[in-house]
C-alpha positions as CSV (number, residue, x, y, z in Angstrom):
1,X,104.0,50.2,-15.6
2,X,100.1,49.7,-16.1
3,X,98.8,49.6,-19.1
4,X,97.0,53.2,-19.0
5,X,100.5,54.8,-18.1
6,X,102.2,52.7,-20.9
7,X,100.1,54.2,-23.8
8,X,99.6,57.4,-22.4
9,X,103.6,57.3,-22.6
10,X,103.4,56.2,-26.2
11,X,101.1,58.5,-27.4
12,X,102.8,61.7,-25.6
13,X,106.1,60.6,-27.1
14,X,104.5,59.3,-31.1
15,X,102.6,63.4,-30.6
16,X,106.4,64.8,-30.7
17,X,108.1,63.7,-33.8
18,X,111.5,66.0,-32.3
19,X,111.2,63.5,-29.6
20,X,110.8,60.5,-31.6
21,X,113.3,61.0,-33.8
22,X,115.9,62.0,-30.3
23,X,114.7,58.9,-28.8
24,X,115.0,56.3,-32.2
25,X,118.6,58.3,-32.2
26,X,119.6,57.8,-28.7
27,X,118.5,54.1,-28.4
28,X,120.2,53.2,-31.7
29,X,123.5,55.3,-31.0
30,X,124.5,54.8,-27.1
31,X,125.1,51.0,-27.3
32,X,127.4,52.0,-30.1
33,X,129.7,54.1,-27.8
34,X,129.8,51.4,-25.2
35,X,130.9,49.1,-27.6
36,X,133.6,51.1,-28.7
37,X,134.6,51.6,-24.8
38,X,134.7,48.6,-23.6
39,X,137.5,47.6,-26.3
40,X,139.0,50.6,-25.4
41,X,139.0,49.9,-21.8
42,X,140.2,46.4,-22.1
43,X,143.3,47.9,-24.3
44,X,144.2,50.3,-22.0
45,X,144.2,47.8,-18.9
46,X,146.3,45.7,-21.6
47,X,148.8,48.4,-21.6
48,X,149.1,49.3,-17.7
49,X,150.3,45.6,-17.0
50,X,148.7,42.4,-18.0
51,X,147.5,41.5,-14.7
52,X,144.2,40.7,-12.9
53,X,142.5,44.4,-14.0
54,X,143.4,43.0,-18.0
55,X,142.1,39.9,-17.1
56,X,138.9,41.2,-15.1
57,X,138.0,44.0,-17.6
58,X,137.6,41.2,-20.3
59,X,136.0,38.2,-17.8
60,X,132.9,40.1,-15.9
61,X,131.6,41.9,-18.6
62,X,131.2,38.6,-20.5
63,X,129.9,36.7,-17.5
64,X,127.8,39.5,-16.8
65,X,126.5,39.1,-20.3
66,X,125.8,35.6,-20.2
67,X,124.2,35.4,-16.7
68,X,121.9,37.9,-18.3
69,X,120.9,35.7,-21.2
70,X,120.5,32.6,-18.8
71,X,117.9,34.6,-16.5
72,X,116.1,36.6,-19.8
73,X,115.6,32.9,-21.4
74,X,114.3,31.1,-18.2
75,X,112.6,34.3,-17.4
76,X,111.1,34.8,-20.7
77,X,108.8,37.7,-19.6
78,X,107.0,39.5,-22.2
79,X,107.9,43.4,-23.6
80,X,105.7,46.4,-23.0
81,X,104.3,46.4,-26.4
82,X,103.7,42.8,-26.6
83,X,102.0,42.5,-23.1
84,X,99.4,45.8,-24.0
85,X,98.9,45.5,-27.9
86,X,100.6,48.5,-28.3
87,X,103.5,48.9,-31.0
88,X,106.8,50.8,-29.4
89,X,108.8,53.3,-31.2
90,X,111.4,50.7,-32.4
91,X,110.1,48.2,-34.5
92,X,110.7,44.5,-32.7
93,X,109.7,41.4,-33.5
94,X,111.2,40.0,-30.5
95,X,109.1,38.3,-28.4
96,X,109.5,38.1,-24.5
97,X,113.2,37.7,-22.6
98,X,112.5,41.6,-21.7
99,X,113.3,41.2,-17.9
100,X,116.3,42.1,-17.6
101,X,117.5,44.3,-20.1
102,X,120.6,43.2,-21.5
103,X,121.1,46.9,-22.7
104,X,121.1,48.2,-19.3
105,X,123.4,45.5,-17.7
106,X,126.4,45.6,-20.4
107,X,126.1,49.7,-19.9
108,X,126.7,49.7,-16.9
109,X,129.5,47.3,-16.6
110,X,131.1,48.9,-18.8
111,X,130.7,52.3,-17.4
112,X,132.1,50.7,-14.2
113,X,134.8,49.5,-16.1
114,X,136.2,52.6,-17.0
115,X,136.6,53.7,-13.8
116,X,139.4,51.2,-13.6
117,X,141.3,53.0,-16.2
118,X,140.4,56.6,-14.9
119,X,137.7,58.0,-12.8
120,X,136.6,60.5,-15.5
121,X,136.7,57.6,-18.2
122,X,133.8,56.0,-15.9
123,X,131.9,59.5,-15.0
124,X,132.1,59.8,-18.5
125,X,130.6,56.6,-19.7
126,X,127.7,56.4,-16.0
127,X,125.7,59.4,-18.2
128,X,125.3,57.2,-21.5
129,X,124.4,54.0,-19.5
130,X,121.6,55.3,-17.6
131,X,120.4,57.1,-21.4
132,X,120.4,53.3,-22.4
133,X,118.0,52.6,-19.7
134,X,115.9,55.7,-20.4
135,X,116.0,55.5,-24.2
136,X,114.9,51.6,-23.6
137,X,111.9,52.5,-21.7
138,X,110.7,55.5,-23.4
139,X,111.1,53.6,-26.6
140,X,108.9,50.8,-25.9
141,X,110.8,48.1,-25.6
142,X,111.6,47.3,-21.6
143,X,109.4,48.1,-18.5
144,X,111.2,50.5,-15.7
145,X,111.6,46.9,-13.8
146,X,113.8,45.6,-16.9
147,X,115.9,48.2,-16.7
148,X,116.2,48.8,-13.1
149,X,117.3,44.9,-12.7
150,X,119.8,45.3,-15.4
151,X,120.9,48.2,-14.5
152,X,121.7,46.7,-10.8
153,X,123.7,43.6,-12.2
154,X,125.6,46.0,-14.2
155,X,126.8,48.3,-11.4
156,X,127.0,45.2,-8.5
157,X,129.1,43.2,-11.4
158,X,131.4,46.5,-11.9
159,X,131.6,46.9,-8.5
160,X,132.7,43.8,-7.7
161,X,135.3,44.5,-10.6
162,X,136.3,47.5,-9.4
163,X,137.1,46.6,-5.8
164,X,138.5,42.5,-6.7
C-alpha cells in the first residue's frame, strides 16, 4: 500500500466514528472467538478418538504459531503507521515484526481446523478469519501483504492438517 492510499484510508475511516468504533470492535473481539475455538476444537477431536486428528489439531496450530514468530523476528519489517508517520486506529507501540500477521495465520488455522470436527464448524469460523485480516488492515496495523502471507500459512498449514 503507498503511502497516499494508506492515509487516504485513515482519514476516510477516522471521518466515520460508526466505523471506527465497528472496526476497534471487530479487531479486538474476533481473535477472542478463535481462541475460544481452537480449545473447543481440540476437545472435540479429544472426544472422537485420541488419535492423529487430537494430536494434529494441537501440533500445527502451534508450529504454525511459532514458524510465524521465527520469520516476523528475522523479518522485522516495519507497520503501516510506523513506516508513514501516521498513527493507526489501535494504539501500538510495537515496533516492526508486521510481515506476517500473526493474527491472520492463527485465524486461519484454526478456521481450517474446524473443518476436521464438522464442515459447518470450519465455514463457520473461514468468515471471522478473513474479518481478522480485514479489521488488521483497516485498523492500521498490517499492510494487505501481511495479511495475505499470514493468511496463506494459515490455510496451506490447515490444509496440510486437514488432508494428513
Amino acid at each position: 500500500m503507498k503511502k497516499e492510499t494508506y492515509i487516504n484510508l485513515m482519514e476516510y475511516i477516522r471521518k466515520r466514528k460508526s466505523l471506527t468504533r465497528v472496526i476497534r470492535i471487530l479487531y479486538t473481539f474476533l481473535p477472542v472467538i478463535m481462541m475460544v475455538a481452537y480449545p473447543f476444537i481440540v476437545l472435540l477431536n479429544a472426544f472422537d478418538k485420541i488419535d492423529h486428528s487430537f494430536i494434529l489439531s494441537i501440533v500445527v496450530p502451534a508450529v504454525t504459531l511459532l514458524g510465524v514468530i521465527v520469520m516476523r523476528k528475522l523479518i522485522n519489517k516495519p507497520r503501516p503507521y510506523e513506516k508513514y508517520g501516521v498513527s493507526s486506529l489501535i494504539l501500538k507501540r510495537k515496533s516492526g515484526k508486521s510481515f506476517p500477521s500473526n493474527h491472520c495465520a492463527c485465524g486461519f488455522v484454526i478456521a481450517m481446523s474446524g473443518f476436521t470436527v464438522s464442515t459447518t464448524l470450519g465455514f463457520m469460523l473461514l468468515p471471522v478469519a478473513i474479518l481478522i485480516a480485514l479489521t488488521r488492515i483497516f485498523s492500521g496495523v498490517h499492510f494487505i501483504s501481511d495479511t495475505l502471507a499470514g493468511s496463506l500459512i494459515g490455510i496451506i498449514a490447515g490444509l496440510i492438517f486437514v488432508f494428513i
